[in-house]
C-alpha positions in Angstrom: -2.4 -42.7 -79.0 -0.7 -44.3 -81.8 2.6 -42.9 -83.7 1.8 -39.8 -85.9 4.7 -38.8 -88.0 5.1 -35.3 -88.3 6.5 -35.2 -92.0 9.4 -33.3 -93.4 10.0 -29.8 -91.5 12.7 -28.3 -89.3 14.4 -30.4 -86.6 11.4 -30.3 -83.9 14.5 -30.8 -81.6 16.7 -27.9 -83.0 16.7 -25.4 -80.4 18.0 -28.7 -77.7 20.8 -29.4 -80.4 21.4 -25.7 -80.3 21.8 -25.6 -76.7 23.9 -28.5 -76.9 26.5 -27.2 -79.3 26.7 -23.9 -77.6 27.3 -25.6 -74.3 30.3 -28.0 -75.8 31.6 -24.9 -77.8 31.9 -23.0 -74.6 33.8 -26.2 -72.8 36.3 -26.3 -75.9 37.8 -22.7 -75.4 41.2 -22.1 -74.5 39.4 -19.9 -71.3 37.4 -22.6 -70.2 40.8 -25.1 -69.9 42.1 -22.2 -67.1 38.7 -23.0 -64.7 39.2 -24.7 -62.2 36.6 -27.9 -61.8 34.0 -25.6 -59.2 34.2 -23.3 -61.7 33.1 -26.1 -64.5 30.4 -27.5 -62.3 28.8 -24.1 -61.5 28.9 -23.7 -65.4 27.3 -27.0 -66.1 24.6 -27.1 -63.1 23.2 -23.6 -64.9 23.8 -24.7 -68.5 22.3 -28.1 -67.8 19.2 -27.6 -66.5 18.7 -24.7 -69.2 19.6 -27.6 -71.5 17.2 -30.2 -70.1 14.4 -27.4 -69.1 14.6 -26.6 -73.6 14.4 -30.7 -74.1 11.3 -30.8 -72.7 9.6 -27.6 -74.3 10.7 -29.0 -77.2 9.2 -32.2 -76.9 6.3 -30.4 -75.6 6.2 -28.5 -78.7 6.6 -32.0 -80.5 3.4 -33.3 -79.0 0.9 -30.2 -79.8 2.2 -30.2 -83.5 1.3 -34.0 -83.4 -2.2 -33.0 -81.4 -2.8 -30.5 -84.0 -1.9 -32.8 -87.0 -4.0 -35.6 -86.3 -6.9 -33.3 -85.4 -6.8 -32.0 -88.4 -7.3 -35.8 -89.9 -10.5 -37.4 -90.7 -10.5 -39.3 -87.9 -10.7 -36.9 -85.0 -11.6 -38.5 -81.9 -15.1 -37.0 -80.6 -14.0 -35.5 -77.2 -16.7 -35.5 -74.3 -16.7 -33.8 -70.9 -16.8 -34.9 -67.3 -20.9 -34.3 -67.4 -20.8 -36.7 -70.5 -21.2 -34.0 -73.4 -19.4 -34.0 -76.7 -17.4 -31.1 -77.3 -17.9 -30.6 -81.0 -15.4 -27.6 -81.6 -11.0 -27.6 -81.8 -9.3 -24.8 -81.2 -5.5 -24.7 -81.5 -3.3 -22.7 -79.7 -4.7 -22.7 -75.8 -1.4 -22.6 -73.9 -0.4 -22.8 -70.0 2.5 -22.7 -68.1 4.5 -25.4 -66.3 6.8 -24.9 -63.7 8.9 -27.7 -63.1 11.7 -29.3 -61.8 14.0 -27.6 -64.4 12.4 -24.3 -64.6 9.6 -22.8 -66.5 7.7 -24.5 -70.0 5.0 -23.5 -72.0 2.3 -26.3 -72.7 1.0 -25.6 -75.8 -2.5 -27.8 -76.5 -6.1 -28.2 -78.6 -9.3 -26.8 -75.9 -12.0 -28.9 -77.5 -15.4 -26.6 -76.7 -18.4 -26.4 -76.6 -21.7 -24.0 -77.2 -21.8 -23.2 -72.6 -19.8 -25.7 -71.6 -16.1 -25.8 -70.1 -13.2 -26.2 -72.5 -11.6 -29.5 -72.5 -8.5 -30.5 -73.5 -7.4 -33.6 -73.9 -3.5 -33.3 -73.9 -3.7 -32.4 -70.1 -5.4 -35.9 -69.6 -2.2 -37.3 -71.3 0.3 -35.5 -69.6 -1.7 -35.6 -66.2 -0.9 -32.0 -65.6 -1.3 -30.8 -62.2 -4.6 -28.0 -61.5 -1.7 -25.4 -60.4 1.0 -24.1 -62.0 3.4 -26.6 -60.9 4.3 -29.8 -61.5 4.6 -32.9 -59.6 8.1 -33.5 -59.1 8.4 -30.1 -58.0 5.7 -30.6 -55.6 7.7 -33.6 -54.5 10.8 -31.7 -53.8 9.3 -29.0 -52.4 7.6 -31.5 -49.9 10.8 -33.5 -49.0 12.9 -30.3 -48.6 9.8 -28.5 -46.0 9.8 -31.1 -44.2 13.8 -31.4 -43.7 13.9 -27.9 -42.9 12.5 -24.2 -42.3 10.2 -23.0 -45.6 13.5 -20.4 -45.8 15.8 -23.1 -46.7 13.5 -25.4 -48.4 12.9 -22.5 -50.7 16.6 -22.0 -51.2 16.9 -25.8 -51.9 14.2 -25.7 -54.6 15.5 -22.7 -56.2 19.5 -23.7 -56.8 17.9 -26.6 -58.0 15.4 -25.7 -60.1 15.4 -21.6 -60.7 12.9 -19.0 -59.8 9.5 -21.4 -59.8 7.9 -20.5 -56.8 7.5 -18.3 -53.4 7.3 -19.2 -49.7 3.7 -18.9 -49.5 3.1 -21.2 -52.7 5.4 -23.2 -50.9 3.6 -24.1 -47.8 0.4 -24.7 -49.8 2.4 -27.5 -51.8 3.3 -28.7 -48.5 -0.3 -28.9 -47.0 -1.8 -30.4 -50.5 1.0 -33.0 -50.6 -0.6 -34.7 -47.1 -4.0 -34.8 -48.1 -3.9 -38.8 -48.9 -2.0 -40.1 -46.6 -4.7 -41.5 -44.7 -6.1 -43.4 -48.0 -3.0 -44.7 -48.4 -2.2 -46.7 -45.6 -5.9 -47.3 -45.4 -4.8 -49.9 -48.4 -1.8 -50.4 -47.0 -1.4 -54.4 -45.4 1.7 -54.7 -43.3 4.2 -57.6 -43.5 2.9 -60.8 -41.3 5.2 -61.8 -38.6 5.0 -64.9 -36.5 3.2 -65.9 -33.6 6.6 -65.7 -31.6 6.9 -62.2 -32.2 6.1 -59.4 -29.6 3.4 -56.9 -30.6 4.4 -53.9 -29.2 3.0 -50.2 -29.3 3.5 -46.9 -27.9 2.0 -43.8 -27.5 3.4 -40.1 -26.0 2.6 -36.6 -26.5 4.7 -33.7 -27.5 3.5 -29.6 -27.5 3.8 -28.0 -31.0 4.8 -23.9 -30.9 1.2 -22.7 -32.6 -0.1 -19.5 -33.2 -3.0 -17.8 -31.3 -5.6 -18.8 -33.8 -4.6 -22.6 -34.0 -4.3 -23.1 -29.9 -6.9 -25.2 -29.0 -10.0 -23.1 -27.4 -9.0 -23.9 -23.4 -5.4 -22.8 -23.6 -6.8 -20.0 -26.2 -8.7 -18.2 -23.6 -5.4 -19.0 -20.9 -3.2 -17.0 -23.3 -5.4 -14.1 -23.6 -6.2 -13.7 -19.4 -2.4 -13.7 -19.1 -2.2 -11.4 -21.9 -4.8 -8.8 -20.3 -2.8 -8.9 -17.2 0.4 -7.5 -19.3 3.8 -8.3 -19.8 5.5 -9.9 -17.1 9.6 -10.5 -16.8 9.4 -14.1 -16.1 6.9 -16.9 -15.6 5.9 -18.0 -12.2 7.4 -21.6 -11.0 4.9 -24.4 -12.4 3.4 -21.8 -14.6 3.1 -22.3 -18.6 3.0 -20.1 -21.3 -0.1 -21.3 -23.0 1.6 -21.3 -26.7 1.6 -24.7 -27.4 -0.8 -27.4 -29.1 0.0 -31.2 -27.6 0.6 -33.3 -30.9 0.0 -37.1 -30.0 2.5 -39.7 -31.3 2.0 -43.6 -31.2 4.4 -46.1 -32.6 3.9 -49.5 -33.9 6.4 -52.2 -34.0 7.5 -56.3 -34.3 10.4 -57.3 -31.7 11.6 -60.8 -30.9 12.1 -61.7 -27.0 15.3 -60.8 -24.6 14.7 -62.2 -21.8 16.5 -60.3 -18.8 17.3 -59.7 -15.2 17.0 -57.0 -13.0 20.9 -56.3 -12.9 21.2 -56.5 -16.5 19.1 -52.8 -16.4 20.5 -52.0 -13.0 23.6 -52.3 -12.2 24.4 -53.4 -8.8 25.0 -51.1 -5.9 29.1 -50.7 -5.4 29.1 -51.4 -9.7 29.2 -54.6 -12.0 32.2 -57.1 -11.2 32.5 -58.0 -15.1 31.9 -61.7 -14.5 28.7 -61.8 -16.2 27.4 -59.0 -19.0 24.4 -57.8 -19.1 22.3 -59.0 -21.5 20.7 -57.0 -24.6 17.3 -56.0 -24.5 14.7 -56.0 -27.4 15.2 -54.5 -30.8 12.4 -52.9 -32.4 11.9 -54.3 -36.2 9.0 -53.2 -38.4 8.4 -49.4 -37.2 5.4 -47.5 -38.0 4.6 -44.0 -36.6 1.8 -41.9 -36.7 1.3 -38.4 -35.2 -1.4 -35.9 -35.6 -2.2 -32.4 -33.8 -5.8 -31.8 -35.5 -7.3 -35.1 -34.9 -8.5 -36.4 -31.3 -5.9 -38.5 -29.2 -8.5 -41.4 -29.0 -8.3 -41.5 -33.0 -4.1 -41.6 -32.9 -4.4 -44.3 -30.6 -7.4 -45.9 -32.2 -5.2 -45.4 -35.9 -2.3 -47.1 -33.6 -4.5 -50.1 -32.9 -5.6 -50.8 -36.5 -1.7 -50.7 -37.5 -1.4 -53.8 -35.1 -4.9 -55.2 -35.3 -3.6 -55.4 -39.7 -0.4 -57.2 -38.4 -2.2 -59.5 -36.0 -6.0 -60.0 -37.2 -5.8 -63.5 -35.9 -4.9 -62.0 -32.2 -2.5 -64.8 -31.7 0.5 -62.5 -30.4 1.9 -60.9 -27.4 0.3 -57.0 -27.3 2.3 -54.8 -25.0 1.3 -51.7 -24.7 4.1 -48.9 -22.9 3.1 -45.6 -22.1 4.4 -42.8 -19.7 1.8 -43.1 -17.2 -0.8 -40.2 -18.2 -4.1 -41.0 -16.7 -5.7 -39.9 -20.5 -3.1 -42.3 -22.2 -4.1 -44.9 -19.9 -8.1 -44.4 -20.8 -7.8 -44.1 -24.0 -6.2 -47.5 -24.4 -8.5 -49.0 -22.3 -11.0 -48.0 -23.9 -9.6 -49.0 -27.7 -8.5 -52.2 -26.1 -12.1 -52.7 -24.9 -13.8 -51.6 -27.9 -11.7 -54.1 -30.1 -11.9 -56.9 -27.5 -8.0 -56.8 -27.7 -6.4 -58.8 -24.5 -3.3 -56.3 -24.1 -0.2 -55.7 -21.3 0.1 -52.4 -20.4 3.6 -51.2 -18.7 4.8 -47.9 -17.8 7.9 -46.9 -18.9 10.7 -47.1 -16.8 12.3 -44.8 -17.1 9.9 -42.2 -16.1 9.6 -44.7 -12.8 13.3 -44.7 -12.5 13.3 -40.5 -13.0 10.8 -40.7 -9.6 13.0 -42.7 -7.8 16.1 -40.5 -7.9 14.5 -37.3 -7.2 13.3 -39.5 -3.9 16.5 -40.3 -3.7 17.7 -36.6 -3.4 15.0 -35.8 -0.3 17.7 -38.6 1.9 21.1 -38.1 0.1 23.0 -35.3 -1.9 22.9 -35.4 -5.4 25.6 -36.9 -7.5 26.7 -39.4 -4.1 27.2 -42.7 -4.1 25.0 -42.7 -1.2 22.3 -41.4 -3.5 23.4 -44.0 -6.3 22.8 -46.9 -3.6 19.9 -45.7 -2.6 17.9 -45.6 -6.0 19.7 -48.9 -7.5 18.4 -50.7 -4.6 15.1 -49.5 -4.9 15.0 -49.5 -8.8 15.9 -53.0 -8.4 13.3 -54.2 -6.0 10.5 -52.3 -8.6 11.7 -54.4 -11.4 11.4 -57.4 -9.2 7.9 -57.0 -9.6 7.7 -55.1 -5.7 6.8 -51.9 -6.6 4.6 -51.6 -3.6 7.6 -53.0 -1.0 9.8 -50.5 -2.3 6.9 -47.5 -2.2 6.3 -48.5 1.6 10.7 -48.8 2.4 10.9 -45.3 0.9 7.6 -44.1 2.8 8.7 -45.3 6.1 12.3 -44.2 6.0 11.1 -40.7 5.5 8.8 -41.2 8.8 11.8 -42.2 10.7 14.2 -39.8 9.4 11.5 -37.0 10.3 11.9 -35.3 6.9 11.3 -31.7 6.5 7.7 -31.3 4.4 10.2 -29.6 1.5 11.7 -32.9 1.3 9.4 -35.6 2.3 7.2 -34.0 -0.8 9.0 -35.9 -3.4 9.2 -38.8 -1.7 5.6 -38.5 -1.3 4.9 -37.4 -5.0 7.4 -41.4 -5.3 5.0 -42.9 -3.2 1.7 -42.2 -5.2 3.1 -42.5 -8.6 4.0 -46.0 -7.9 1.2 -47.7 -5.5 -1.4 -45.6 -8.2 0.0 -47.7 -11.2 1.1 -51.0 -9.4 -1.1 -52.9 -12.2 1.3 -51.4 -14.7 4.5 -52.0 -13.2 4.8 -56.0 -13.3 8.4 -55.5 -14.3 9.0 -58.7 -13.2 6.9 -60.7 -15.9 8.4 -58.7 -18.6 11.6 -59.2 -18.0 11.3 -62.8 -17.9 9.4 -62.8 -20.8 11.4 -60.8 -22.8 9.2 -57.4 -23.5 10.7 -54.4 -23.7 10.2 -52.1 -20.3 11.3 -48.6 -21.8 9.6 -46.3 -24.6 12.9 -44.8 -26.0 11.3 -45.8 -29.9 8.5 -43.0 -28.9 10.8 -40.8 -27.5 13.3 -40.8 -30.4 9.9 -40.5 -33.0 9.0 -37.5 -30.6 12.8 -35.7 -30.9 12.5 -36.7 -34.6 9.2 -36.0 -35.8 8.1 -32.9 -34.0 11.6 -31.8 -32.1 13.9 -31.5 -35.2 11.7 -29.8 -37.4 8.4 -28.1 -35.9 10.1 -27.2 -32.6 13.1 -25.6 -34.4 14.3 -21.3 -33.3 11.2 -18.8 -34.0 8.4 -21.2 -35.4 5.1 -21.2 -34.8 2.4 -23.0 -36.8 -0.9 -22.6 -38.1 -2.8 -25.6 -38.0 -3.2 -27.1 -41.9 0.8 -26.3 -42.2 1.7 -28.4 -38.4 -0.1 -31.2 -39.2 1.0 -31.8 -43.0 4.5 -31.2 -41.9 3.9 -34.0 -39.4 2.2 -36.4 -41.3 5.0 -35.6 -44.3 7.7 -36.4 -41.6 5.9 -39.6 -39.8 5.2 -40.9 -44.1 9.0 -39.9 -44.9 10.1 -41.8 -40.9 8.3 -45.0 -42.6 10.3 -45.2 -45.7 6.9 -44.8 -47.1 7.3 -41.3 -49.2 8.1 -43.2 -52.4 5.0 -45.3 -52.5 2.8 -42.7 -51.5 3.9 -40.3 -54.0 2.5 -42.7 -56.5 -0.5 -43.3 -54.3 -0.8 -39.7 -54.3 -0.1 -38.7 -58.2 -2.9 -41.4 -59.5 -5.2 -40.0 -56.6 -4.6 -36.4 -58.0 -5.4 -38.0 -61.5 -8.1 -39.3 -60.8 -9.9 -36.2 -58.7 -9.1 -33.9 -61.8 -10.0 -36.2 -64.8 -13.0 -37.5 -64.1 -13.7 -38.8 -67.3 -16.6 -40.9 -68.9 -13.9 -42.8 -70.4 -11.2 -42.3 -68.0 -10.1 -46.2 -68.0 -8.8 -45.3 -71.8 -6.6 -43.2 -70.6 -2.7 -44.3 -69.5 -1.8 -42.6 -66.0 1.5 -41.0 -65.4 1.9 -41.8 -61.5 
């Protein structure tokens, strides 16, 4: 839209220049020179964003007296709907509110109508207001500050900053409509290239989500209400579980160049290191990308996982290693995506949960906290990431045959035992350390703590399913120094769903 003066009249700015004099009047009394400087910014947060909130209703203001001018010429644009309709009819004075980041405005525009059709007015195209009452930067800030913290103090956050604009409940909806692109946007997404030289490396874990009754899934549902009919017990039974809680699944994408190592550079030796050689650094993770879902399937987490690396690799000429935990469904699953893809992939299970079996084997022959007990689990820890899993399974075995264990004991070594003669295709320790991959999955872990533990698993939650997951995928988006691009992703998305225009392309977008 061209430049349309508005002619001789009152200042259209007036009331801002009002504002403005008031607010340097009030700073040049002798009372105000006695304040100390909290007392100043307090005065000038408030005064300020009053000052900025009237700039915009009077620029606001400014463009409906220039609407209304111009429609008013000769030359008024014929306006046609979304169905392809002319609207033949103005009418002037159709306002709405606006809340924004600065408080509320009145928009104040021409609805050009129609004989039973739906007003339309252009000036909303122009602005790109929002369907709801609020705007998009407050939708913004409402999203970044929910997903920081509880709705309580994200609400506090958004009112300091902007005033009285919105409730809790409003809240949480801005949270879950905020998400709703995220998948279209790193569908267009192409990661960075890296070279052939550079490990492919992925990760995948699971972490329960606090939900309430309605969102449990239907199995653990039904668990909840049995133990429910049975009344209120003062304790859980060892082993048992509460049946609150919704298993989110988390996978984790990233580049990382080779370190190759030993086994004593992970393990020290038994009696401790001598300080002649030090142990060498392992692999640094470069490139992160998380994603984390508690609606969707884990096959399509892990299946959104692969397509992450599949982007970064399509020529398949990289090293794939894949580390997971050792969960029989984690295992199937990426078997089966591998498979499906025709990916060749090296699967390891983390060591440290091989390490955590170890110990409590250790335990069932020495007292906790001994050197004994330290010994004991080096050595053997040591001989797994030689690549001997099986040797050390047996060793462990047969010592508890020839010490006679008692069956309370000789369970953990058994429980040992299994856990690494069932995986010994995963444990080829040996190989990766020589090839510099990295044997542990504390990237997964830390996304876990950060994504799900500092935020949905704080004091008293518990989720309904639309709110869990957007928080999550809001939090994963924000983890990938992503939330910047995809807010503009999202505002020309949200455009485009509420203008749909038969001459759209004419019009400038805001995002």
């Amino acid at each position: 839209m061209e430049h349309y003066d508005i002619g001789p009249g009152p200042d259209p700015f007036a009331h801002s220049v009002s504002a403005f004099e008031t607010l340097t009047a009030t700073l040049s009394r002798r009372t105000a020179g006695e304040w100390t400087h909290a007392e100043l910014e307090e005065h000038l947060e408030a005064a300020g964003r009053d000052l900025i909130r009237q700039l915009l209703q009077d620029h606001l203001d400014l463009r409906a007296i220039r609407e209304e001018q111009k429609t008013a010429g000769a030359s008024a644009v014929q306006v046609v709907g979304p169905e392809g309709r002319t609207r033949p009819w103005r009418e002037k004075g159709h306002e709405r509110r606006l809340a924004c980041l600065f408080g509320n405005v009145n928009v104040r525009r021409i609805a050009c109508r129609g004989p039973n059709m739906s007003n339309v007015h252009p000036a909303d195209v122009l602005l790109s207001l929002p369907a709801g009452r609020h705007s998009m930067g407050l939708r913004r800030l409402a999203a970044v500050e929910a997903v920081r913290g509880s709705y309580d103090q994200a609400l506090d956050a958004v009112g300091r900053r902007c005033g009285k604009v919105l409730g809790k409940r409003r809240l949480a909806e801005l949270v879950i409509a905020a998400a709703c692109d995220i998948d279209a946007f790193y569908r267009d997404r192409a990661p960075v290239p890296c070279g052939r030289e550079t490990l492919l490396v992925l990760q995948f874990d699971g972490k329960g989500i606090v939900m309430r009754p309605e969102a449990l899934r239907e199995a653990t549902r039904r668990k909840a209400e049995e133990t429910a009919a049975q009344g209120r017990r003062g304790r859980l039974a060892p082993g048992e579980k509460p049946n609150r809680k919704r298993m989110a699944t988390v996978a984790c994408v990233f580049d990382t160049r080779p370190a190759p190592r030993r086994p004593h550079d992970i393990i020290h030796p038994p009696g401790g290191r001598t300080g002649e050689r030090i142990p060498r650094p392992g692999p640094k993770a470069a490139n992160k990308w998380c994603t984390a879902s508690v609606i969707r399937p884990p096959r399509q987490v892990v299946a959104d996982a692969f397509g992450q690396a599949d982007a970064r690799d399509p020529s398949r000429l990289r090293t794939w290693i894949v580390l997971v935990d050792g969960a029989r469904h984690q295992l199937d699953l990426v078997h089966a995506e591998a498979a499906r893809r025709d990916i060749e992939i090296n699967i390891l299970i983390d060591f440290v949960h091989v390490a955590e079996y170890v110990w409590t084997a250790a335990h069932a022959f020495h007292p906790a906290g001994s050197r004994d007990a330290e010994s004991w689990a080096a050595t053997h820890l040591t001989t797994v990431l030689a690549g001997q899993a099986a040797r050390a399974a047996d060793e462990m075995l047969a010592q508890a045959d020839r010490e006679q264990l008692p069956a309370s004991r000789r369970a953990a070594v058994a429980t040992c035992h299994r856990y690494l003669t069932g995986h010994l295709d995963q444990l080829h320790y040996d190989t990766a350390l020589a090839s510099g991959w990295p044997i542990a999955t504390g990237a997964i872990e830390g996304a876990c703590r950060h994504l799900i533990g500092d935020r949905l698993d704080i004091t008293g939650a518990r989720w309904g399913l639309d709110g869990a997951e957007a928080v999550l995928r809001l939090r994963t988006l924000t983890a990938n120094n992503d939330l910047n691009t995809y807010w503009t992703f999202h505002t020309a998305r949200e455009h485009e769903r509420l203008y749909t225009h038969p001459h759209q392309a004419g019009f400038r977008l805001t995002a």
